[in-house]
mmCIF file of the N, C-alpha and C atoms, coordinates in Angstrom:
data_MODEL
# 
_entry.id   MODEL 
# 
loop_
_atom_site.group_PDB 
_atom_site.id 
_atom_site.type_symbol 
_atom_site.label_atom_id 
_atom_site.label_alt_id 
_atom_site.label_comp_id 
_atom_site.label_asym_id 
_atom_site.label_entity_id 
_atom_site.label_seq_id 
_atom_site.pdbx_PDB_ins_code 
_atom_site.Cartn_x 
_atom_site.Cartn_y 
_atom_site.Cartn_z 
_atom_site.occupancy 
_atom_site.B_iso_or_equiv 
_atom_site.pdbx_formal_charge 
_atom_site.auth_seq_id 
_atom_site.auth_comp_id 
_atom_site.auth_asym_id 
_atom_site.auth_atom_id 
_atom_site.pdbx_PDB_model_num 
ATOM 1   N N  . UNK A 1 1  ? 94.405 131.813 104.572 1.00 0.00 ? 1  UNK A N  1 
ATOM 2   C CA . UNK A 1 1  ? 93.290 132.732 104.783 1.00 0.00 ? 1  UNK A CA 1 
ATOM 3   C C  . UNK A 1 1  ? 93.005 133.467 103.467 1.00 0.00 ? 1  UNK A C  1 
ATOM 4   N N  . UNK A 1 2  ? 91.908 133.535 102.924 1.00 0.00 ? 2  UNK A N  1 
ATOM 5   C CA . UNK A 1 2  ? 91.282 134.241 101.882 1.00 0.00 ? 2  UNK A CA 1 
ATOM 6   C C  . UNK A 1 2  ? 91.241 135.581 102.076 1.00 0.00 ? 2  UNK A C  1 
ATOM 7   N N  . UNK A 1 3  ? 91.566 136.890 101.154 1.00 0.00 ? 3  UNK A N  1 
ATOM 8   C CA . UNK A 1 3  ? 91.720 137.597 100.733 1.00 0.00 ? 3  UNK A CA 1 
ATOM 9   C C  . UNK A 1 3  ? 89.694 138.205 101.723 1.00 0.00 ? 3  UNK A C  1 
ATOM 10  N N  . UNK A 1 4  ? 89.732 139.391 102.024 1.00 0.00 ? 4  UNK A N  1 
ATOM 11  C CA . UNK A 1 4  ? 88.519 139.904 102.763 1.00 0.00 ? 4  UNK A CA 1 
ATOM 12  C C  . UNK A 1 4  ? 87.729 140.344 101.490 1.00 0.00 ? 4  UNK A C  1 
ATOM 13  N N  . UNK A 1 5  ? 87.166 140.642 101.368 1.00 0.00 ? 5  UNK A N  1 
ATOM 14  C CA . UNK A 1 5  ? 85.813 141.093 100.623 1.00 0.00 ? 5  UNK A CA 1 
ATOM 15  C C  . UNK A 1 5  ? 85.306 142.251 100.469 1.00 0.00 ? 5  UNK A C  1 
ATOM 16  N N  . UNK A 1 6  ? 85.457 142.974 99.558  1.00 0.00 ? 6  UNK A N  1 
ATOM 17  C CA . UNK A 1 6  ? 85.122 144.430 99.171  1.00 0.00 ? 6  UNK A CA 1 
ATOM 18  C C  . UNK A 1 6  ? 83.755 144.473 98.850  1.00 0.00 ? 6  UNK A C  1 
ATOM 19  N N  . UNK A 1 7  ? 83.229 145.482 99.107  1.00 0.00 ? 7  UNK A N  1 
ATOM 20  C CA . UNK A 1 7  ? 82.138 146.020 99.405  1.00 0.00 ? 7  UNK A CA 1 
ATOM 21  C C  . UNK A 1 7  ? 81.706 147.089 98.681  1.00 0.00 ? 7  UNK A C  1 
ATOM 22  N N  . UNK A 1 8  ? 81.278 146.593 97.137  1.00 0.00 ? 8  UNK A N  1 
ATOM 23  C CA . UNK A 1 8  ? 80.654 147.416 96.408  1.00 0.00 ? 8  UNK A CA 1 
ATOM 24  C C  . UNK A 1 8  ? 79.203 148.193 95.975  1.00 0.00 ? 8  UNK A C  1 
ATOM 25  N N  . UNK A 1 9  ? 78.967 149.699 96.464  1.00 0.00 ? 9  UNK A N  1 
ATOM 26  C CA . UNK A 1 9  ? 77.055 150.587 96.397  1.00 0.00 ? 9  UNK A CA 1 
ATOM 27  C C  . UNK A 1 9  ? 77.241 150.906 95.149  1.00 0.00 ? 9  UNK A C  1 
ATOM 28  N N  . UNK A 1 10 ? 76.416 150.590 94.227  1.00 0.00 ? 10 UNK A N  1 
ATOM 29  C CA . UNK A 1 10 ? 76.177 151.378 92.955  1.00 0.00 ? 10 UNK A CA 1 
ATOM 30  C C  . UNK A 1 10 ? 75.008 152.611 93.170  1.00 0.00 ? 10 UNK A C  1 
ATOM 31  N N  . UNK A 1 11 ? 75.989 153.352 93.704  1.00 0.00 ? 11 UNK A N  1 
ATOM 32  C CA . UNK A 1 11 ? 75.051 154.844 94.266  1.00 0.00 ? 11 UNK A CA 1 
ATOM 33  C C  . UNK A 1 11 ? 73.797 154.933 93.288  1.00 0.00 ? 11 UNK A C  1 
ATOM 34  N N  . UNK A 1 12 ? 74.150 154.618 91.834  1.00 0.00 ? 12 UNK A N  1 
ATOM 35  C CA . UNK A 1 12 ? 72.949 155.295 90.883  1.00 0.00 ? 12 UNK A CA 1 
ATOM 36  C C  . UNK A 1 12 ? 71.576 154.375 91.219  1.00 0.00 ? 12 UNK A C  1 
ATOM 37  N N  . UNK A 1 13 ? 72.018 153.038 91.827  1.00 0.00 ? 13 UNK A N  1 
ATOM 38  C CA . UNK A 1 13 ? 70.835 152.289 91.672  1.00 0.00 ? 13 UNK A CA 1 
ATOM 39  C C  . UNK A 1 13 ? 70.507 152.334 93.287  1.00 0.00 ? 13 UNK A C  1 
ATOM 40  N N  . UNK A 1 14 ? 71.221 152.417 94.190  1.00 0.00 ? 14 UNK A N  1 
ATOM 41  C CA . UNK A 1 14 ? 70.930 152.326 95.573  1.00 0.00 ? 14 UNK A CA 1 
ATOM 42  C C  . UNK A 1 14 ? 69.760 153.414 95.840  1.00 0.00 ? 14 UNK A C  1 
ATOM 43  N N  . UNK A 1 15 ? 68.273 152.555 96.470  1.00 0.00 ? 15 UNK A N  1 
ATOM 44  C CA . UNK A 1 15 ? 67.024 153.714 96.774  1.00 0.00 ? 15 UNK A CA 1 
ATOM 45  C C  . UNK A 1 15 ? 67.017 154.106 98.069  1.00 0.00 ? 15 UNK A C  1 
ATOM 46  N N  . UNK A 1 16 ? 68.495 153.707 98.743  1.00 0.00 ? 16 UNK A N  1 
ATOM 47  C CA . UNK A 1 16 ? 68.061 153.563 100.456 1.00 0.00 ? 16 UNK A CA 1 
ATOM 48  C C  . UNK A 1 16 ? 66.944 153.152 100.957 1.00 0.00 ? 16 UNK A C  1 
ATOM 49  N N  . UNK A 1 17 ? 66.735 151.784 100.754 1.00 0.00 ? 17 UNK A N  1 
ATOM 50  C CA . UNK A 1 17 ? 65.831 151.015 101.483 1.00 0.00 ? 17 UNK A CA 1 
ATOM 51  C C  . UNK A 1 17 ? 65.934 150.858 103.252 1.00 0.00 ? 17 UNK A C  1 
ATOM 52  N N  . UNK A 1 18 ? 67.631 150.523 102.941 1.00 0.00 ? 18 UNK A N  1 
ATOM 53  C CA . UNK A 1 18 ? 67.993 150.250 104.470 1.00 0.00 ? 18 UNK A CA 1 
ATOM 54  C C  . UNK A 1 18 ? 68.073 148.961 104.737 1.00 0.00 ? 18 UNK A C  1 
ATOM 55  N N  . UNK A 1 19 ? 67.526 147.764 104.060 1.00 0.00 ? 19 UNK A N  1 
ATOM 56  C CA . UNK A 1 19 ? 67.717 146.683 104.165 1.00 0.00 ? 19 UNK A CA 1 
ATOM 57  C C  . UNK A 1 19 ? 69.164 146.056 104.064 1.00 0.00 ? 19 UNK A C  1 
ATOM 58  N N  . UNK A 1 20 ? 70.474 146.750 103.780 1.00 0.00 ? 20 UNK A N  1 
ATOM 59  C CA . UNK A 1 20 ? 71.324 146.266 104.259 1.00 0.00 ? 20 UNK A CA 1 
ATOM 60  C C  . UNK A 1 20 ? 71.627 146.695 105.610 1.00 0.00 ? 20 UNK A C  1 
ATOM 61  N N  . UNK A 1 21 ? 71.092 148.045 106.220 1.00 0.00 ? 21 UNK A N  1 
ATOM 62  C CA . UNK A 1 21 ? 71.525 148.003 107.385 1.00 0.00 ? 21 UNK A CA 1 
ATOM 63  C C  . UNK A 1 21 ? 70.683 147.650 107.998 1.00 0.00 ? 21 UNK A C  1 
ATOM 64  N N  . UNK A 1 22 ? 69.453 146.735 108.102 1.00 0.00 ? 22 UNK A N  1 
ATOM 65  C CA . UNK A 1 22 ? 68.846 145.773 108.898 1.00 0.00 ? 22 UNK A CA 1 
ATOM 66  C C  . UNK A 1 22 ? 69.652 144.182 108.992 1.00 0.00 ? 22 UNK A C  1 
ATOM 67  N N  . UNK A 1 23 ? 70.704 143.648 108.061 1.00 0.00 ? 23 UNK A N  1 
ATOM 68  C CA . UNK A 1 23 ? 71.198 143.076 107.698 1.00 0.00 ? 23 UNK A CA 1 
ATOM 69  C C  . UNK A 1 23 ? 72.470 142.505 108.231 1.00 0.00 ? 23 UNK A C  1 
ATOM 70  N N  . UNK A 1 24 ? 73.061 143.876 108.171 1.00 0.00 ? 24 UNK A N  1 
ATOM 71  C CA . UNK A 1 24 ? 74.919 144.157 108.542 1.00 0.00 ? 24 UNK A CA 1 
ATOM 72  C C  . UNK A 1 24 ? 74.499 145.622 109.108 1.00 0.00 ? 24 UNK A C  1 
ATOM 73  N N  . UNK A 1 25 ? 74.093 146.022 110.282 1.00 0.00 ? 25 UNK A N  1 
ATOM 74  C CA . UNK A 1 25 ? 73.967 147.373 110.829 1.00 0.00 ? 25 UNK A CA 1 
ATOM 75  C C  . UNK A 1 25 ? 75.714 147.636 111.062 1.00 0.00 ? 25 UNK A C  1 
ATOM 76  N N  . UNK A 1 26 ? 76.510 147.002 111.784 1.00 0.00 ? 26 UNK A N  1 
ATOM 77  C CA . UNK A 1 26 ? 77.954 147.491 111.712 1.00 0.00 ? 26 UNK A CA 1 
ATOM 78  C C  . UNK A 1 26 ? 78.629 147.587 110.672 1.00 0.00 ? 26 UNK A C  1 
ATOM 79  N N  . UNK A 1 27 ? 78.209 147.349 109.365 1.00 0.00 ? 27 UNK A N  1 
ATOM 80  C CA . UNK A 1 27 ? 78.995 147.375 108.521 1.00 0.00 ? 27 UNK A CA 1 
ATOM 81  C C  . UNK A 1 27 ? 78.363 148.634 107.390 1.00 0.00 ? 27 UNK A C  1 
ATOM 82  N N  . UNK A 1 28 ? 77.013 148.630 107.229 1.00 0.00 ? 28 UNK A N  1 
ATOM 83  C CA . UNK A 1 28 ? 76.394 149.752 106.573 1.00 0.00 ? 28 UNK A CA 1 
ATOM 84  C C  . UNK A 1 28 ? 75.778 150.608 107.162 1.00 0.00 ? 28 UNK A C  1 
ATOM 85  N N  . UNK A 1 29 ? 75.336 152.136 106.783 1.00 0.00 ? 29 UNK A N  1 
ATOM 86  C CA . UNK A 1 29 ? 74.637 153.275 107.305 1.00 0.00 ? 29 UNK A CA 1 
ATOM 87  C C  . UNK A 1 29 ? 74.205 153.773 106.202 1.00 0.00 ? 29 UNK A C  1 
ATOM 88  N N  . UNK A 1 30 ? 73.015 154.835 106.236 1.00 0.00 ? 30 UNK A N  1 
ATOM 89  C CA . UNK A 1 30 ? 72.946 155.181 105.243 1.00 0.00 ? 30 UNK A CA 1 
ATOM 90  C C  . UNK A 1 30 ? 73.043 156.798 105.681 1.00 0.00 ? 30 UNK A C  1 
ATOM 91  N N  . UNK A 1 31 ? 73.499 157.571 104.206 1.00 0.00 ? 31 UNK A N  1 
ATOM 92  C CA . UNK A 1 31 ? 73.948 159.019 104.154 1.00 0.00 ? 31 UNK A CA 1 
ATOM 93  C C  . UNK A 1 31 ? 72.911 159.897 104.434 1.00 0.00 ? 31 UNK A C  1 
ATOM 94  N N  . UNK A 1 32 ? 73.333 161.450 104.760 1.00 0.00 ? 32 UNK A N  1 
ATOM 95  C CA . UNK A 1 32 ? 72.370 162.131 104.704 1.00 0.00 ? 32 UNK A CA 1 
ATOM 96  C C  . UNK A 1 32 ? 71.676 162.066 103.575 1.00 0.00 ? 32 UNK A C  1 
ATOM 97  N N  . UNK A 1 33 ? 72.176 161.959 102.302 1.00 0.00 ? 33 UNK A N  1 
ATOM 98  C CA . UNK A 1 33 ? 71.448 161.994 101.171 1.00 0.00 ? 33 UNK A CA 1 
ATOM 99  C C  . UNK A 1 33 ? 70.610 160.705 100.989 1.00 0.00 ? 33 UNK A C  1 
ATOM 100 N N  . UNK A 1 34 ? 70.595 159.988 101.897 1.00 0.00 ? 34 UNK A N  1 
ATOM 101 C CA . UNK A 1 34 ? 69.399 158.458 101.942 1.00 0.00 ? 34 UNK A CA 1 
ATOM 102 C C  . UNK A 1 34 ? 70.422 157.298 100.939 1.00 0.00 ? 34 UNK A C  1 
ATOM 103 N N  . UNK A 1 35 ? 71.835 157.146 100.710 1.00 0.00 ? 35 UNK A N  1 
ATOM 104 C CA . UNK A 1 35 ? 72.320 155.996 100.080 1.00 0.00 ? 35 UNK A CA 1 
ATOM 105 C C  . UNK A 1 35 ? 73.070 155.139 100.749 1.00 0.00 ? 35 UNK A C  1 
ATOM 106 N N  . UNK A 1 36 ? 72.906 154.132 100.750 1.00 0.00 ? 36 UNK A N  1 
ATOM 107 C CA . UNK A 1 36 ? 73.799 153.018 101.468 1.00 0.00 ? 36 UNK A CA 1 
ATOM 108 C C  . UNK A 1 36 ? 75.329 153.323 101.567 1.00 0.00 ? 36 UNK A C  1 
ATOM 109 N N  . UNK A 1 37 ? 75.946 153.294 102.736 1.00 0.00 ? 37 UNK A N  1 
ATOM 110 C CA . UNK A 1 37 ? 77.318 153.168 103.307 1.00 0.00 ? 37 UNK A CA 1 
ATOM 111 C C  . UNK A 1 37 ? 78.141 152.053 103.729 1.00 0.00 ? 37 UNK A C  1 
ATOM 112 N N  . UNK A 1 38 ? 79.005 152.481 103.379 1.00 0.00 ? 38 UNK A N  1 
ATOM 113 C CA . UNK A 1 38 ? 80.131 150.838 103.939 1.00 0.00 ? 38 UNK A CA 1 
ATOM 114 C C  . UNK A 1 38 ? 80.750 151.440 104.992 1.00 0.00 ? 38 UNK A C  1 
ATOM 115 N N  . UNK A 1 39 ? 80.406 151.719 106.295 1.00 0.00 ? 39 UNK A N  1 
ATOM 116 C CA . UNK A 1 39 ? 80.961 151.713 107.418 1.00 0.00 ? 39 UNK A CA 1 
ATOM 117 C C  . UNK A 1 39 ? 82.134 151.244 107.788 1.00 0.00 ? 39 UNK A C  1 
ATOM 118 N N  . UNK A 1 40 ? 82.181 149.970 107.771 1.00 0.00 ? 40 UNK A N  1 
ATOM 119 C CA . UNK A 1 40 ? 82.957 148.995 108.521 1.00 0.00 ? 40 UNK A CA 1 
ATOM 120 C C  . UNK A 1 40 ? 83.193 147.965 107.778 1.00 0.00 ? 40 UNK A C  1 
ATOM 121 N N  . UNK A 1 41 ? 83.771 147.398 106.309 1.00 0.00 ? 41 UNK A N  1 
ATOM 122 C CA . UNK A 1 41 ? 83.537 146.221 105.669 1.00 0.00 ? 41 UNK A CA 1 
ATOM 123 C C  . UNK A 1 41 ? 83.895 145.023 106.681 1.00 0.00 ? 41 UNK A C  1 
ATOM 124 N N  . UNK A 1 42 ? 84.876 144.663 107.380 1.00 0.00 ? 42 UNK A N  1 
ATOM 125 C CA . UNK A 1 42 ? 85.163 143.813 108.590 1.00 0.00 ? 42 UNK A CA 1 
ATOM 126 C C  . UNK A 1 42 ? 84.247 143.558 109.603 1.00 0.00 ? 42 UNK A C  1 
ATOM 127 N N  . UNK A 1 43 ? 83.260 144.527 109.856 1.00 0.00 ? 43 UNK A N  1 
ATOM 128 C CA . UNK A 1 43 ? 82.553 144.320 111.256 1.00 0.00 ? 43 UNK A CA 1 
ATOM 129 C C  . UNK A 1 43 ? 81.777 142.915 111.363 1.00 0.00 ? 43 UNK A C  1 
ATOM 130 N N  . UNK A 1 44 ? 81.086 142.668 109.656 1.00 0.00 ? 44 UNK A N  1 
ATOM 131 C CA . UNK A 1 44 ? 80.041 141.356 109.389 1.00 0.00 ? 44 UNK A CA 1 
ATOM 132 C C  . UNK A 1 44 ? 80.845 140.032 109.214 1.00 0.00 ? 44 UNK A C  1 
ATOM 133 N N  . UNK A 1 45 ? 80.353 138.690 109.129 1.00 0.00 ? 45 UNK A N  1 
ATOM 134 C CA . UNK A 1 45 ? 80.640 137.881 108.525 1.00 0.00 ? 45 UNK A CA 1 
ATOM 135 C C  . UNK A 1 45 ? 80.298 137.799 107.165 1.00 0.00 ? 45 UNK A C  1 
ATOM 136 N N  . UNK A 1 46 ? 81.094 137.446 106.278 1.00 0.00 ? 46 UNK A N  1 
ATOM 137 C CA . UNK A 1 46 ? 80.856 136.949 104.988 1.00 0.00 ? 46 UNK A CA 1 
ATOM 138 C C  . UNK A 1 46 ? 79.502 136.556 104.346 1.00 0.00 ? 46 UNK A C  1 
ATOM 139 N N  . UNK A 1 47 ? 79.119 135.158 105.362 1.00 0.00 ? 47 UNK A N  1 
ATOM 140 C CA . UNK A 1 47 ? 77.270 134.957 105.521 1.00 0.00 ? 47 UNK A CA 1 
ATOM 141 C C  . UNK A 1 47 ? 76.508 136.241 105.275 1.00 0.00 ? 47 UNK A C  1 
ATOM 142 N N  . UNK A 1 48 ? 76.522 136.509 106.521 1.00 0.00 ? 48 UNK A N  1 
ATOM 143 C CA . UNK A 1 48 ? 75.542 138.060 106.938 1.00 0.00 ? 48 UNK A CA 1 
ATOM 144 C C  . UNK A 1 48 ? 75.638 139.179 105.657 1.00 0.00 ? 48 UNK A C  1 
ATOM 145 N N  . UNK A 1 49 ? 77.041 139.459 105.227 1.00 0.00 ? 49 UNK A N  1 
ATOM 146 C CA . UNK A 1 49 ? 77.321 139.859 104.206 1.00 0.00 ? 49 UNK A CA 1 
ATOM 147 C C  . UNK A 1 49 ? 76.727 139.601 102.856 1.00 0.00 ? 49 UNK A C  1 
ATOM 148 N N  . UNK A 1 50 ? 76.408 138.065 102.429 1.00 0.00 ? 50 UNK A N  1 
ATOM 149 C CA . UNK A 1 50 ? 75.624 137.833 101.340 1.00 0.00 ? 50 UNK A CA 1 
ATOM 150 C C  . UNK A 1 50 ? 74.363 138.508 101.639 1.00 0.00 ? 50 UNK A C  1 
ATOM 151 N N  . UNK A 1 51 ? 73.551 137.450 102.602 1.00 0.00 ? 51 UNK A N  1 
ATOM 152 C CA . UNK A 1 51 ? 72.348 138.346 102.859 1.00 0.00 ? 51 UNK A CA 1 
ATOM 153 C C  . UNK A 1 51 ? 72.035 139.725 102.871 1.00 0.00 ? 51 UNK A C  1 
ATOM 154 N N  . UNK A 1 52 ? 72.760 140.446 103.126 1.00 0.00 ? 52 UNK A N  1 
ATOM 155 C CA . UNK A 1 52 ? 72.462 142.261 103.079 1.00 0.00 ? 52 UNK A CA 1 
ATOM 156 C C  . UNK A 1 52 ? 72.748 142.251 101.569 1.00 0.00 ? 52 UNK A C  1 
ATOM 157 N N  . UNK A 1 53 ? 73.376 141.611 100.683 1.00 0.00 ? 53 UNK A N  1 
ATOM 158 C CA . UNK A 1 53 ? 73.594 141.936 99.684  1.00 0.00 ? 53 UNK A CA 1 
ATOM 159 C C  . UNK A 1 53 ? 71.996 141.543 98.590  1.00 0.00 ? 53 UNK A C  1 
ATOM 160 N N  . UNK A 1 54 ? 71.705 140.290 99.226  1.00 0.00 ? 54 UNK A N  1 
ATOM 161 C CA . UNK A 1 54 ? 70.717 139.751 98.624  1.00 0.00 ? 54 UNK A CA 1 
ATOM 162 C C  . UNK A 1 54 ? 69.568 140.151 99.144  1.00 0.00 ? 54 UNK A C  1 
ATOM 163 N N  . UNK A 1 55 ? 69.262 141.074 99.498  1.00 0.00 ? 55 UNK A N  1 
ATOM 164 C CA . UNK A 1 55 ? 68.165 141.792 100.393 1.00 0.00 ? 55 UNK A CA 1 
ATOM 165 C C  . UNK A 1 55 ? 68.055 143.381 99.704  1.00 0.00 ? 55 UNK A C  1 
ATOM 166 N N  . UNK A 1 56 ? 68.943 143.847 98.852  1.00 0.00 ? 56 UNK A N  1 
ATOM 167 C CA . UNK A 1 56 ? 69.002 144.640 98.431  1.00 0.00 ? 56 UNK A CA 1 
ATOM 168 C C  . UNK A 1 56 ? 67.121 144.499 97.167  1.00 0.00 ? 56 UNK A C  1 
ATOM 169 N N  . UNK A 1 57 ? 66.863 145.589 97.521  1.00 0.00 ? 57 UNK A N  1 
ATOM 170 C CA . UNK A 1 57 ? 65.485 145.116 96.413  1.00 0.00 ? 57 UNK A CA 1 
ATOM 171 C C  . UNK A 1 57 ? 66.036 145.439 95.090  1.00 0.00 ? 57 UNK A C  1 
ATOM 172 N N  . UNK A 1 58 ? 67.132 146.267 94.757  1.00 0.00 ? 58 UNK A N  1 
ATOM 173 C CA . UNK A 1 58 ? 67.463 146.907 93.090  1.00 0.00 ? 58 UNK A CA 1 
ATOM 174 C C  . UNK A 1 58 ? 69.177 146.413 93.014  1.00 0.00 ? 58 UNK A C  1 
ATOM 175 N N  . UNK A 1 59 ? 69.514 146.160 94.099  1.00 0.00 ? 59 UNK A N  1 
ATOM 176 C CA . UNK A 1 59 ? 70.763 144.687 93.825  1.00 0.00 ? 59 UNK A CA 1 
ATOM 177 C C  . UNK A 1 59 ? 71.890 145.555 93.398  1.00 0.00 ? 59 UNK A C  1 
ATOM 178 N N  . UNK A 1 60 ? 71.972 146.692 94.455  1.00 0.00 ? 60 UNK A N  1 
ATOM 179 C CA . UNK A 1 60 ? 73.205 147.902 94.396  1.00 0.00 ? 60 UNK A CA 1 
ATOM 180 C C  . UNK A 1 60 ? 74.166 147.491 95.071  1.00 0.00 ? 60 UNK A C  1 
ATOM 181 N N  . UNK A 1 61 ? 74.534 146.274 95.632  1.00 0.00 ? 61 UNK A N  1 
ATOM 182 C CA . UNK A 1 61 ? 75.235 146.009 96.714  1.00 0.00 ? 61 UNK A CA 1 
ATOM 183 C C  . UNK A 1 61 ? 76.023 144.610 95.717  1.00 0.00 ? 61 UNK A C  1 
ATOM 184 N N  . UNK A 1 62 ? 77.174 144.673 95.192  1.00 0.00 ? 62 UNK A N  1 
ATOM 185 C CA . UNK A 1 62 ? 77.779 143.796 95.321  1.00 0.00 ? 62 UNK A CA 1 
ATOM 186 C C  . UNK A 1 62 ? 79.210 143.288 96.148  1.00 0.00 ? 62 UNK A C  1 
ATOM 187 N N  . UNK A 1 63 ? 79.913 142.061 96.122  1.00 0.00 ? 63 UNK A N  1 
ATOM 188 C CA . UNK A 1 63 ? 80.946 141.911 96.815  1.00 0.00 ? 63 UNK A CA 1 
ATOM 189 C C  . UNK A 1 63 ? 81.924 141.397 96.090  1.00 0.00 ? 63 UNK A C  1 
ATOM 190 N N  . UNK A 1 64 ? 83.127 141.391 96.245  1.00 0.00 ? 64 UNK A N  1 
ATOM 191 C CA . UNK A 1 64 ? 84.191 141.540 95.598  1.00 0.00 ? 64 UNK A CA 1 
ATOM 192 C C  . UNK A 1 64 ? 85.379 140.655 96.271  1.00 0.00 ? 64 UNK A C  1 
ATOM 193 N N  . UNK A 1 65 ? 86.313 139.581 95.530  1.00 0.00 ? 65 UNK A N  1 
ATOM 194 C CA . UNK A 1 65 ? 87.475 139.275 96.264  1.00 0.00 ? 65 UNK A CA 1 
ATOM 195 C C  . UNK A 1 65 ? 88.734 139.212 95.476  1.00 0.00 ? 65 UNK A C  1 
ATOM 196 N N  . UNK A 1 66 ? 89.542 139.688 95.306  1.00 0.00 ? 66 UNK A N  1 
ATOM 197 C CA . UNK A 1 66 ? 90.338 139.871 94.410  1.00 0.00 ? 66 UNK A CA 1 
ATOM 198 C C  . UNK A 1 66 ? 90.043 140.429 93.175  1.00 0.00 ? 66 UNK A C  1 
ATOM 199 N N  . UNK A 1 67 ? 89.546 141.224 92.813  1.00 0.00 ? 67 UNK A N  1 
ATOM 200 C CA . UNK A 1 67 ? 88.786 141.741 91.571  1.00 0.00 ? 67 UNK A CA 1 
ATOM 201 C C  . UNK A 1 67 ? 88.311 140.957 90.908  1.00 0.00 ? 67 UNK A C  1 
ATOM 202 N N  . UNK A 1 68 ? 87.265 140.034 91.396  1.00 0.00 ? 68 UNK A N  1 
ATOM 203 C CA . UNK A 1 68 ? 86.008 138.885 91.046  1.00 0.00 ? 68 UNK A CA 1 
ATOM 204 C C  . UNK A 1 68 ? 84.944 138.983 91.749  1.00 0.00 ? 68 UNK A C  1 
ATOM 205 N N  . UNK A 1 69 ? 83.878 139.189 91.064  1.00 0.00 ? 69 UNK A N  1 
ATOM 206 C CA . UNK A 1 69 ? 82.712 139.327 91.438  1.00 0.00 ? 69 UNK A CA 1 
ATOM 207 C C  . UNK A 1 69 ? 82.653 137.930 92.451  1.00 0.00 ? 69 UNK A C  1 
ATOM 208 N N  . UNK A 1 70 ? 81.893 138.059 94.012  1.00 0.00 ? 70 UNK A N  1 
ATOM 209 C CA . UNK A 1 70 ? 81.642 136.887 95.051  1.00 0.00 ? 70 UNK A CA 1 
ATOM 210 C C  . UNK A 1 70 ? 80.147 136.688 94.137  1.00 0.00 ? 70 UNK A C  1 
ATOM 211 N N  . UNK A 1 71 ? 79.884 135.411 93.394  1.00 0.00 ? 71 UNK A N  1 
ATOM 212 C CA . UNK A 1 71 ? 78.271 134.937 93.768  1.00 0.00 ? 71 UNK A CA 1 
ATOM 213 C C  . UNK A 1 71 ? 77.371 135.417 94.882  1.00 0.00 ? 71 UNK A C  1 
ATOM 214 N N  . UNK A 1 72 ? 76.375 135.962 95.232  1.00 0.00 ? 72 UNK A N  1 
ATOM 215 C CA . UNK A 1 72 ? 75.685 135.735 96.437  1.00 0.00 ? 72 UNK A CA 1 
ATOM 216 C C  . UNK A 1 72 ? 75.067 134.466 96.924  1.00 0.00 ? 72 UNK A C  1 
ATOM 217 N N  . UNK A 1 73 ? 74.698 133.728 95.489  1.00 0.00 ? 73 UNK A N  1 
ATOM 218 C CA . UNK A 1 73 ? 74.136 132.399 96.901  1.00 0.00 ? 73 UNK A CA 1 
ATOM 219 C C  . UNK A 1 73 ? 75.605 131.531 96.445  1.00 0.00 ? 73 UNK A C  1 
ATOM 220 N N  . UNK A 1 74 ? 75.861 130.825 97.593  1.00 0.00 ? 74 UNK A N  1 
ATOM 221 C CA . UNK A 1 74 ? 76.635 130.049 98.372  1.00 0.00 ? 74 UNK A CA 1 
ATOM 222 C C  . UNK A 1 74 ? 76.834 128.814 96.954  1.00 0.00 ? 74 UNK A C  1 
ATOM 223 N N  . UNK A 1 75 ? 78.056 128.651 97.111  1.00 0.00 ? 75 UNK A N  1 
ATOM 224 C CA . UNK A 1 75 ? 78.176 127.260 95.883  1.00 0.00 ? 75 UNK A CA 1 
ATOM 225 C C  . UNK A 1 75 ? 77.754 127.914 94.299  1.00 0.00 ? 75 UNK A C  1 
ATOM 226 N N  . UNK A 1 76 ? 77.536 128.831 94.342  1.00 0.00 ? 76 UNK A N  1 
ATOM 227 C CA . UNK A 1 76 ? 77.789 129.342 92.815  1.00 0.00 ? 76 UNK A CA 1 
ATOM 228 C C  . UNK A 1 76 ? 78.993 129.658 92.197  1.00 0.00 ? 76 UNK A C  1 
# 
């Protein structure tokens, strides 16, 4: 079994769109101050997980597995 996947907001660039929590709603929320949250990193699949990442419009959302950046599209 592979190592789970960390779940990195670069607060400075995150505009709270919300499009990750249209994405992964159990896994992100966003703050009173309007910035994306990691709720739950476990709640999503991995899949679902790219997509909220790649849905980001300013690309504040990356993922992480062993201190290596995950590609978002698949086979990179």
């Amino acid at each position: 079994m592979s190592d789970p996947l960390e779940i990195r907001i670069d607060a400075e660039r995150c505009m709270g769109s919300g499009n990750c929590v249209f994405w992964a709603p159990d896994t992100f929320d966003l703050s009173e101050d309007g910035h994306s949250v990691v709720t739950d990193p476990l709640a999503t699949d991995e899949e679902r997980l790219r997509i909220a990442a790649q849905g980001c419009p300013v690309g504040a959302i990356t993922l992480w597995r062993a201190g290596a950046e995950v590609p978002l599209e698949e086979g990179s």
